[in-house]
N, C-alpha and C positions, 0 to 999 in steps of 0.2 A: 752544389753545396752539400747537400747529400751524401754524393762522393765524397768530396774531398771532407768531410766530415768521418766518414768511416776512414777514409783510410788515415790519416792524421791519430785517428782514433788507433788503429791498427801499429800504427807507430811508437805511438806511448806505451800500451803493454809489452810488446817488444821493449825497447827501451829501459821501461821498468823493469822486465824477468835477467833485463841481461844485469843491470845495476843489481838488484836482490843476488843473484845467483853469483857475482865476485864479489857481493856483501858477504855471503855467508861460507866460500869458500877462504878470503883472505883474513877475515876477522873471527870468525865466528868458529871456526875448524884449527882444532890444534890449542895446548894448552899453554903454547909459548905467550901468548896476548894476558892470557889470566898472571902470569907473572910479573908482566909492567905496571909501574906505579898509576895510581889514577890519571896521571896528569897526562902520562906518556901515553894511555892508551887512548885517552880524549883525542890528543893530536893526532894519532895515527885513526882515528876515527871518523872524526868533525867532519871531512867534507864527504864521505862516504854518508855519511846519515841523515848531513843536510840535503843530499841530492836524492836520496831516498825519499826522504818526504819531501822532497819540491813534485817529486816525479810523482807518489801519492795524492799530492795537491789537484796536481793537473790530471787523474783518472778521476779521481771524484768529481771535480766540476763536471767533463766529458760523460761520464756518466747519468750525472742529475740532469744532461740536457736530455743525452739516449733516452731515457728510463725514467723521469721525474716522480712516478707512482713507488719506483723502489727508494723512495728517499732514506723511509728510516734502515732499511739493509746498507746501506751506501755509506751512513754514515757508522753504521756500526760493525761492517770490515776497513771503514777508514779509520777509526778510533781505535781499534782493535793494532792498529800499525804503528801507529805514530806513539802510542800511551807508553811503550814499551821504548821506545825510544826519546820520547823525552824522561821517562824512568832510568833509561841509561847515562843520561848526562847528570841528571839531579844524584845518581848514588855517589859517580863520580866526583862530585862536587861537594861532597857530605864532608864534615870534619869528623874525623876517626881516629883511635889509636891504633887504628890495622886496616891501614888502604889495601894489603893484598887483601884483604875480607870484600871490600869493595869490589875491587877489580873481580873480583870473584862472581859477586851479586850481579854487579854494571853486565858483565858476559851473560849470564843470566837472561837479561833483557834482552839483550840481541838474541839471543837463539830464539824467545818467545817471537820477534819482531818479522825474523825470518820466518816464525812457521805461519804469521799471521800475514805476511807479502804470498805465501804463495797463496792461500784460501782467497787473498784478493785478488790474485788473476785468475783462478779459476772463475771468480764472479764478474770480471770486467769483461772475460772473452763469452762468459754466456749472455752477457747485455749489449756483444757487440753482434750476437747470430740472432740475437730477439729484443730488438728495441722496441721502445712503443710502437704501433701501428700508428695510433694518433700524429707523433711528434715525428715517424719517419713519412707518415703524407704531408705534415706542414713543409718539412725540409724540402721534399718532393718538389713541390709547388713553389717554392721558394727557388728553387731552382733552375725550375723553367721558368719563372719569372724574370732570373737574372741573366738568363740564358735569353728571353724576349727583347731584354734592355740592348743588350748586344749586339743580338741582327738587327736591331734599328742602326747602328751606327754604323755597319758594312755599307758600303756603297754597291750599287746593284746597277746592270744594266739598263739604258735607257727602256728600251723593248721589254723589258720584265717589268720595269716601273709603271709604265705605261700599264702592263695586264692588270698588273695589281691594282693602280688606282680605278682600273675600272670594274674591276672585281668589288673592291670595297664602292663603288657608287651603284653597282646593282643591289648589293648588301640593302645599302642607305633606301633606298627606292622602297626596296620589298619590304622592309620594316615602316618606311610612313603609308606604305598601303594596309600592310596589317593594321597599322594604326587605324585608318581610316575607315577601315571595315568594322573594325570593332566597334568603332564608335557608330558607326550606320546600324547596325546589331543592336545597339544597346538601345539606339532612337526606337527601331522596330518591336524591339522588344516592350518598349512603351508606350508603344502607338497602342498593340494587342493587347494590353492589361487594359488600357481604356475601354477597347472595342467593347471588352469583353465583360467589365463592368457595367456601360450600357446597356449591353446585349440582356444582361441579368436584372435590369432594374427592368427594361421593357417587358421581359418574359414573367415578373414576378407581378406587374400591375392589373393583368387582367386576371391573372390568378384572385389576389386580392378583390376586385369588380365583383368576379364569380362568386367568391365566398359571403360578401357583402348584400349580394341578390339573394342568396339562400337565407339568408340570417331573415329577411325581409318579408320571403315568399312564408318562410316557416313561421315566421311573425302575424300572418298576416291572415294565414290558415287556423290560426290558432283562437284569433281574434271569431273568425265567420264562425267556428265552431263553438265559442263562447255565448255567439249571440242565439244560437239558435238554443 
């Protein structure tokens, strides 16, 4: 998944640099376009700039999955693309008493559009050499996940089958023994706290006795010396 994520990914800025780059050679270059009426140079436009930003569309999202921490960057070499070209259709579309003033302005936009497509693949391909760490181990794992679901479905030799189910029942074994030791452990470990609370009340009693004798004898000492 991983893979086929980068490379998918690998495809679209391709994809995109080749679109941007007959954008800005066929429309954008030469001052024959700035002379068509608004209307003419919209059609000679329209599908060139909708597919500019489709392809825009689909690196942003691909992006926010790569890299979700660069969101606000993401969005503002994306914005940075499309503004400029939906600027181009609205000049277009303006009522004017001098559409060449438009055509003029609308070109305008496209040039800023093109310089703003290439700063966006310089940042798509640096977020395709340093994606997040995070979101490229989820993928990771995600992949050999899907990759686990798979070899369940191959059919496998009788003789292999057989190793393995007895591999996974050695498995099975060694873990209810671990189990069962821990818990034997855990018994022992409570046998000795008792011992050993015991052990401290027995040892503390004749201490107590002892000090209780003295308290007595010095008591008692005290008295014979009184009487005398």
């Amino acid at each position: 998944m991983h893979f086929m994520i980068s490379e998918d990914y690998g495809h679209q800025i391709g994809e995109f640099e080749r679109v941007l780059q007959k954008f800005a050679s066929d429309i954008t270059s030469g001052a024959v376009f700035e002379r068509l009426s608004p209307m003419d140079l919209w059609s000679r436009a329209e599908t060139s700039v909708t597919n500019l930003k489709n392809l825009a569309e689909g690196l942003k999202r691909t992006m926010l999955i790569l890299k979700p921490e660069k969101y606000a960057e993401i969005e503002r070499f994306h914005e940075a693309l499309v503004q400029p070209l939906s600027a181009f259709k609205d000049v277009l579309f303006q009522k004017t008493a001098d559409p060449a003033a438009n055509s003029r302005l609308a070109m305008e936009q496209l040039r800023k559009a093109v310089i703003a497509g290439s700063d966006l693949v310089v940042f798509a391909r640096d977020v395709q050499k340093n994606p997040s760490p995070l979101i490229k181990e989820v993928l990771r794992l995600k992949e050999v996940y899907q990759t686990k679901e798979y070899l369940s479905t191959i059919n496998v030799p009788g003789a292999f089958e057989v190793n393995l189910r007895s591999l996974l029942k050695s498995i099975e074994d060694l873990i209810s023994s671990l189990d069962s030791l821990e818990k034997a452990m855990d018994g022992a470990r409570k046998s000795l706290t008792s011992l050993r609370d015991e052990s401290l009340r027995f040892h503390s009693a004749p201490l107590e006795a002892s000090e209780e004798s003295k308290e007595k004898g010095g008591q008692s000492s005290l008295s014979e010396f009184s009487g005398r």
